[in-house]
C-alpha positions, -999 to 999 in steps of 0.1 A, spaced: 9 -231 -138 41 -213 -124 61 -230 -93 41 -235 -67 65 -214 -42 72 -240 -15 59 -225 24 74 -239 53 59 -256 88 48 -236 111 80 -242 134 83 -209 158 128 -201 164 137 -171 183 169 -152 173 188 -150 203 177 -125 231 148 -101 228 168 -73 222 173 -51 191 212 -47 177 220 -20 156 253 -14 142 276 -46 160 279 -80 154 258 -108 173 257 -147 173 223 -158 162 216 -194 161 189 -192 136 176 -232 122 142 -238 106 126 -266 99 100 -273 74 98 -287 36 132 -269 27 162 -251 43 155 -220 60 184 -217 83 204 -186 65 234 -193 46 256 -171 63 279 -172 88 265 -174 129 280 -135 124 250 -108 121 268 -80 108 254 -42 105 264 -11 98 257 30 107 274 50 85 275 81 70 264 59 35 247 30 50 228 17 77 213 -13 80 195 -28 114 187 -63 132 166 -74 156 178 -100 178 143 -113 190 133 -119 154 116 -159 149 106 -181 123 68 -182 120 46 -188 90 15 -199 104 4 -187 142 6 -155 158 40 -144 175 47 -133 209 44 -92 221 85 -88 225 88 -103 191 94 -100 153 85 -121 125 114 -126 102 115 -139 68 116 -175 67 119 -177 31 145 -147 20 178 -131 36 187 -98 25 223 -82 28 235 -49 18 271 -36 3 281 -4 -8 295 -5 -45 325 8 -37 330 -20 -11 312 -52 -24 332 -75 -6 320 -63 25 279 -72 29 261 -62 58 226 -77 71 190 -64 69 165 -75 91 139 -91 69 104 -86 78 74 -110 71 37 -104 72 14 -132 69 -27 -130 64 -44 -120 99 -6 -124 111 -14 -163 115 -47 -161 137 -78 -172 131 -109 -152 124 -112 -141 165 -149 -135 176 -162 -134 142 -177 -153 109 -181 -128 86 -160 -122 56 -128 -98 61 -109 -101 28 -79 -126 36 -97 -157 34 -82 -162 -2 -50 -150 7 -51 -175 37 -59 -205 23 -33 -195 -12 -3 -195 14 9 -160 6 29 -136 27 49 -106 19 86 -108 31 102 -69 33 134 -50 42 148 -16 47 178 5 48 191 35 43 215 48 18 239 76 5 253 61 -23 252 33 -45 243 -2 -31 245 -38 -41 214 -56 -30 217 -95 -23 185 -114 -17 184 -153 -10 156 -176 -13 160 -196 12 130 -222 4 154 -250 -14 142 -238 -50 165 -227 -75 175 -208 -107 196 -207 -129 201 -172 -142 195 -138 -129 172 -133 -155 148 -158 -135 143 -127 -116 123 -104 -120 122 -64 -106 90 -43 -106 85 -20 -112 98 -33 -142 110 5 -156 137 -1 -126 162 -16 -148 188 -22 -127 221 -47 -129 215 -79 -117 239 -105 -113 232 -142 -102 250 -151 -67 246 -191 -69 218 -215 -73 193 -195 -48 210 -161 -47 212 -129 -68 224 -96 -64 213 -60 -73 230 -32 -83 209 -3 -63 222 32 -75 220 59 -51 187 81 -50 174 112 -39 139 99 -39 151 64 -28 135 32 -46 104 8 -32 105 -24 -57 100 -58 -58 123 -85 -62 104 -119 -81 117 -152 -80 104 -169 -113 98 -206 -90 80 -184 -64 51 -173 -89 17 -190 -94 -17 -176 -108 -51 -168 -89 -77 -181 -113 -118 -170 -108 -135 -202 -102 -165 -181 -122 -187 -198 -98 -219 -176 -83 -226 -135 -93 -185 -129 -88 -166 -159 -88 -142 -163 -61 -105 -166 -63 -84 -200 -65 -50 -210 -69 -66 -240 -93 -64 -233 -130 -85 -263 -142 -118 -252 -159 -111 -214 -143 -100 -182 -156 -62 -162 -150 -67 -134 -127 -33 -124 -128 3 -140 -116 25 -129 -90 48 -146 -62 32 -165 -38 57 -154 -8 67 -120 -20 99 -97 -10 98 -59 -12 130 -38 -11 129 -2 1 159 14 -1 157 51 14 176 81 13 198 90 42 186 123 58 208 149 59 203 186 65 174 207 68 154 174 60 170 159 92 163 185 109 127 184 103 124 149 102 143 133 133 137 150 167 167 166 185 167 182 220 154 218 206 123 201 191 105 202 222 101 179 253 107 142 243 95 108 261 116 79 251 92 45 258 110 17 272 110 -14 250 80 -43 256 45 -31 266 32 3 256 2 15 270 5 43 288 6 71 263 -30 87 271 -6 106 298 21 116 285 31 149 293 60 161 268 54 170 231 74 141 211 71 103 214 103 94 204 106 49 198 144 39 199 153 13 175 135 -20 200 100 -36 198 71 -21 216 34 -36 219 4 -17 231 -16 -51 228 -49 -61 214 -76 -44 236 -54 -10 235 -43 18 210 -25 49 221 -53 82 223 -25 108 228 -28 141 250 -29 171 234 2 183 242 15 155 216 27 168 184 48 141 172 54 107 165 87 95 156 97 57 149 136 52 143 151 27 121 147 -5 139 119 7 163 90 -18 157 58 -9 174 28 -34 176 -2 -5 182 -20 23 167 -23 64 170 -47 85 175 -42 122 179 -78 132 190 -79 172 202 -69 188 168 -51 215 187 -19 214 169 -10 234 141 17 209 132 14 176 133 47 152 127 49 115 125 83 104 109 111 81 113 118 48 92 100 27 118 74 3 114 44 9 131 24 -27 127 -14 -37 134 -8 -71 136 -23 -76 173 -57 -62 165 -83 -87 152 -99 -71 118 -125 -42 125 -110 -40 165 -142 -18 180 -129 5 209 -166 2 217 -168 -33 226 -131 -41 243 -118 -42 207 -133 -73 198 -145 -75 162 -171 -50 152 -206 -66 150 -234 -52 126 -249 -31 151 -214 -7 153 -206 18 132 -164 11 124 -162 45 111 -169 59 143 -154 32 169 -131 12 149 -91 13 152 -72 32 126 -34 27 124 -32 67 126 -62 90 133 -62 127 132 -89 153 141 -90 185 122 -96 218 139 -107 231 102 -83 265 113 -48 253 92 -32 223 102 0 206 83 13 170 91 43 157 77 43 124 73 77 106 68 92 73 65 69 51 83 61 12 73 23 9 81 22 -35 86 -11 -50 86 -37 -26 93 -67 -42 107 -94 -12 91 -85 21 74 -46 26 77 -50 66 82 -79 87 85 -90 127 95 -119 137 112 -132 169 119 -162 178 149 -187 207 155 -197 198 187 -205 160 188 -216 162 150 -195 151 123 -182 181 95 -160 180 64 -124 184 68 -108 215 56 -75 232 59 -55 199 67 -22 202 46 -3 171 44 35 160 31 39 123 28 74 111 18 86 78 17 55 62 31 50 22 32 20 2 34 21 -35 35 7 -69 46 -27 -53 38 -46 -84 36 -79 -72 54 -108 -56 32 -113 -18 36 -74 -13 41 -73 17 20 -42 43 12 -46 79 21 -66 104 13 -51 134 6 -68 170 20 -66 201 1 -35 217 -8 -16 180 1 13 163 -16 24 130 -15 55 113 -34 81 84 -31 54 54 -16 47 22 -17 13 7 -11 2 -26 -6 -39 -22 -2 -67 -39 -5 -96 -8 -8 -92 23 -25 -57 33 -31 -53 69 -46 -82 89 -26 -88 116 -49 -110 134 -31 -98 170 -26 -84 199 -46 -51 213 -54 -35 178 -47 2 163 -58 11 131 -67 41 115 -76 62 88 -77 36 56 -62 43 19 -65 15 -3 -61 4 -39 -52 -32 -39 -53 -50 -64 -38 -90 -77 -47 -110 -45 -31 -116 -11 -45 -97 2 -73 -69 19 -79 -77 60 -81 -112 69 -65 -130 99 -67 -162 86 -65 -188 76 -37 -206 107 -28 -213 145 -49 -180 163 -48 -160 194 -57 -126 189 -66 -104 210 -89 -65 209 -98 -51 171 -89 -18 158 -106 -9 125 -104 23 116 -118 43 83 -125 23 55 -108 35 17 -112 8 -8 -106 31 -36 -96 2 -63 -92 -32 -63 -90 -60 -95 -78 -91 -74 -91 -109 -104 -103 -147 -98 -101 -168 -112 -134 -198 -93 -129 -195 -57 -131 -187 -38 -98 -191 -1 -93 -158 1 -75 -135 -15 -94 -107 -8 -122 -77 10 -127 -97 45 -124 -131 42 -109 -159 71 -96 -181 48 -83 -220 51 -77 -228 66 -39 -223 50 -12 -259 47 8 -271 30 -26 -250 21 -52 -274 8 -75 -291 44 -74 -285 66 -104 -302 96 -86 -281 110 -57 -257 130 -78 -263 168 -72 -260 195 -105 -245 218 -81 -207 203 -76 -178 197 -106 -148 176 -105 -123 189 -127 -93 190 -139 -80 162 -132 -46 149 -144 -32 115 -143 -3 111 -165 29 80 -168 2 54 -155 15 16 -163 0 -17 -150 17 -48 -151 6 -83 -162 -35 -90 -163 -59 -65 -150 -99 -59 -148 -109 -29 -166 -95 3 -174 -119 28 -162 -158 34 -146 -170 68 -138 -205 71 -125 -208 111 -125 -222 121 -94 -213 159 -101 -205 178 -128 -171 165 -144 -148 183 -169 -111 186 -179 -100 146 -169 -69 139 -185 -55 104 -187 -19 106 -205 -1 74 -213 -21 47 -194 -6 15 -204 -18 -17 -194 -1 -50 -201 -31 -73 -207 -63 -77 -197 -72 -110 -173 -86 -139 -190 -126 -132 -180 -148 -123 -208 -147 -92 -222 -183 -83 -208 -165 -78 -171 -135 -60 -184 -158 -32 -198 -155 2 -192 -182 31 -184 -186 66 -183 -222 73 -169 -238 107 -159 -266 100 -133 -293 129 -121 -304 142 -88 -339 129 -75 -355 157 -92 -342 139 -128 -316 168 -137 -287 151 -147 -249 162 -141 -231 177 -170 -201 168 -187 -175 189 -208 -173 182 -245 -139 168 -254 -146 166 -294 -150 202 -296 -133 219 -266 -111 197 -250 -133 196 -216 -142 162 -216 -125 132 -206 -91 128 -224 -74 91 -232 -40 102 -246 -14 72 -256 -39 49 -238 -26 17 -246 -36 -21 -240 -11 -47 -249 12 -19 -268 -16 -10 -291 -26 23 -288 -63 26 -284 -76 54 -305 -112 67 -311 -106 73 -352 -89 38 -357 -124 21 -341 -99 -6 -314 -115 14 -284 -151 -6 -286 -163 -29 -254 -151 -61 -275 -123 -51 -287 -88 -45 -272 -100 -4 -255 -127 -20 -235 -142 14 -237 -185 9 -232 -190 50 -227 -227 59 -231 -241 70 -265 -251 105 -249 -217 109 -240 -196 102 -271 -186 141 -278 -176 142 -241 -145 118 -244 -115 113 -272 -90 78 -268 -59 93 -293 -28 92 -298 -7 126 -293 23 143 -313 57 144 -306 
């Protein structure tokens, strides 16, 4: 088993004043206790910088937690990495990056409730994910310290995923290294592994599932990854017409700057942009902001860190904006907070769909609405990280004619079940992410969608790409370049909403195989530059609950599969029938080329291909497709 990635006492250390510093020097007198060092190994000196190339930020109220919850006016810093920041042409001349740290239900215990909520093995396993940001111009060197007392001895003891990034790396000294960052337009979201941090989450293969462990004796390799992780995103410095319609100026509109430290009287604001200064803000746990309608954006600065949520509920704009490279963090809430009840934790008489807290909440007017969403570090959601709604009167209706552009969108600390990504409405695009999730990722769920560009940790919940859970019509999506990072997808009996791609079985009953309806098609689909790193589940499960033609799968490659037998790695392809018996169709790829497509689908390096007879359930593919549908799907390898 890899290092066991040493975790430190629970020893609380606040960082000087509870003020934020950006851009000056400050004495911090940071010392930690616990099993190893975590007092940082530079100078007293906190050094930033705001320049035309580079800016990196501090907070000065920043403390050394890994166990309990943290005070309203302040941050939780890394414990276990530093993070500095040079430009290339100046290496000599490093400047700090706050590091942020997220740890499972931020260090409380399960508040008001019993009931499962998906971070009790990420609890009791001692994980946390470390992160930090800046923003950039030109080339960077990158130097990260583990500050835990283990060591290394080469930089190739380090490891960057995605691992395409191949970017210099040099080693610093026994606990250091250092990462040559070249300058992007699109920026880069990656993460930085140190080879004594990993260990391996093994299935115990007890009960219908199994359950997740960090013993390997008698169990079976789920898949390895650190144990106290550390994300870089480095993000390109606006400029420009991008500035201009991402940052807020005076001509924007009316602005209202909150004051730093308790937050909770936005339901009255009366000017059209909520503009957060780099500082810390905290609405609390019984409160989330439920804006006026006369609020059309949202905008966290670099260094703004606000503990709340957002909820835009008139749908009277026709542009919505919420921007900045803020982090807007859910860490106060307990999981499923219900508005309903004082935002205690839902019981099973509430419906969380309804009542429930989502880090951003939109309603639809269904007349043309765009958001641009920019920038933002979504931390710890406690439910759904972003949802859009859409009334007639009090009765809930589909959402239409919400256009959305997400850039540069982060999602970590996502510890809690049902803590999906986004869903995408028609005509959306979306490129340049990260997401750490534990529930659907990709929501595919819409027509004439872009994606590109996505780096993903995945935790146990959900699979990666859904289109699934309810009859749908869906026409023209592109997905492009998508890195699954890591993945704990470890089930050993055979979910419905699970795998790499997955349309599962409907929701109200999803051991039903007759609520799909004859009448709607999902096509063409196209998924293409897919890769997932180190062990995984199962490739793909499609329970057809429409019609379904034109799904195009172009260089999936997928490192290995997990060590669980091959029965729960299988994949499907299933068309089920409306209660009347008809059954949904599905396009013939043999013949025409309308079917499901597996182009340079690969497992291991091997190309899986339909002729060559490696795509069967036992055998490397994994591919258990129906008899009925074996002219509706091809596994090949294409052309130059």
């Amino acid at each position: 088993m890899p290092g066991s990635g040493l975790r430190l006492l629970a020893k609380t250390i606040t960082i000087a004043a509870a003020t934020m510093l950006v851009g000056s020097g400050t004495a911090i007198p940071a010392q930690a206790a616990g099993s190893a060092p975590a007092a940082p190994k530079k100078s007293a000196e906190v050094s930033t910088v705001d320049n035309g190339n580079l800016h990196t930020w501090w907070h000065n109220n920043g403390v050394f937690n890994t166990e309990g919850p943290i005070g309203d006016n302040e941050v939780r810093q890394s414990s276990i990495y530093d993070v500095q920041v040079a430009s290339a042409n100046q290496p000599e001349k490093a400047y700090d990056a706050f590091t942020y740290m997220s740890i499972p239900r931020s260090g409380k215990d399960k508040v008001g409730y019993t009931k499962e909520d998906g971070a009790e093995f990420s609890s009791q396993a001692g994980l946390s994910m470390s992160w930090s940001s800046f923003e950039y111009a030109k080339d960077v060197w990158v130097e990260v310290n583990l500050k835990t007392g283990q060591t290394i001895t080469s930089a190739d003891q380090v490891q960057i995923r995605p691992s395409s990034y191949t970017f210099e790396k040099q080693l610093v000294d026994a606990d250091t290294v250092k990462i040559k960052v070249p300058y992007s337009d699109a920026g880069y979201r990656f993460s930085l592994e140190f080879e004594p941090q990993l260990y391996t989450a093994y299935n115990d293969m007890t009960g219908d599932s199994g359950k997740l462990t960090t013993s390997a004796e008698g169990n079976r390799a789920i898949h390895t990854e650190p144990r106290n992780s550390m994300m870089i995103f480095a993000e390109p410095k606006l400029r420009g017409e991008q500035k201009e319609r991402l940052v807020p100026a005076e001509e924007s509109g009316s602005i209202h700057y909150p004051a730093e430290g308790e937050v909770t009287n936005l339901n009255s604001v009366t000017e059209e942009i909520i503009y957060f200064k780099p500082g810390t803000y905290s609405m609390g746990s019984d409160y989330h902001a439920v804006l006026p309608p006369n609020v059309k954006w949202v905008y966290l600065a670099p260094g703004a860190y606000v503990k709340g949520a957002f909820k835009f509920p008139e749908g009277n704009q026709a542009q919505y904006k919420v921007t900045g490279y803020g982090v807007l963090s859910g860490e106060q809430y307990v999981y499923e907070p219900d508005t309903s009840n004082g935002y205690k934790a839902l019981n099973g008489a509430s419906n969380c769909h309804v009542t429930c807290v989502k880090m951003l909440q939109f309603e639809s007017s269904n007349a043309g609405q765009k958001l641009d969403l920019q920038g933002v570090t979504i931390n710890e959601p406690p439910y759904h990280s972003f949802v859009v709604y859409a009334h007639e009167g009090e009765k809930e209706v589909g959402v239409e004619r919400f256009q959305m552009n997400v850039e540069n969108y982060k999602q970590v600390g996502s510890w809690y079940w049902q803590t999906d990504g986004l869903e995408l409405y028609d005509g959306s695009t979306m490129k340049n992410t990260f997401f750490n999730s534990n529930d659907d990722v990709l929501k595919m769920y819409h027509s004439d969608v872009s994606i590109d560009n996505t780096v993903i940790w995945k935790n146990e919940n959900g699979p990666v790409v859904q289109w699934g859970w309810t009859p749908r019509n869906i026409d023209n999506v592109n997905v492009t370049n998508t890195s699954v990072i890591h993945n704990r997808m470890y089930w050993k009996d055979v979910k419905y909403n699970t795998c790499i791609f997955n349309s599962s079985s409907h929701w109200e009953d999803m051991g039903s195989t007759t609520k799909a309806d004859p009448s709607t098609t999902v096509r063409n689909m196209t998924f293409d530059n897919f890769t997932v790193e180190g062990m995984t589940n199962c490739a793909i499960r499609v329970y057809a609950l429409s019609n379904t033609e034109n799904i195009n799968i172009k260089n999936l490659q997928i490192d290995s599969w997990n060590g669980l037998d091959w029965t729960s790695q299988v994949s499907h392809l299933k068309r089920y029938t409306n209660p009347a018996g008809e059954k949904v169709t599905m396009g013939n790829e043999v013949t025409d080329g309308k079917g499901l497509a597996l182009e340079n689908y690969s497992v291991g390096g091997e190309i899986i291909e339909k002729s060559a007879g490696n795509w069967a359930d036992y055998l490397p593919g994994r591919l258990g497709f129906d008899g009925e549908n074996w002219d509706s799907w091809n596994a090949f390898k294409s052309t130059p």
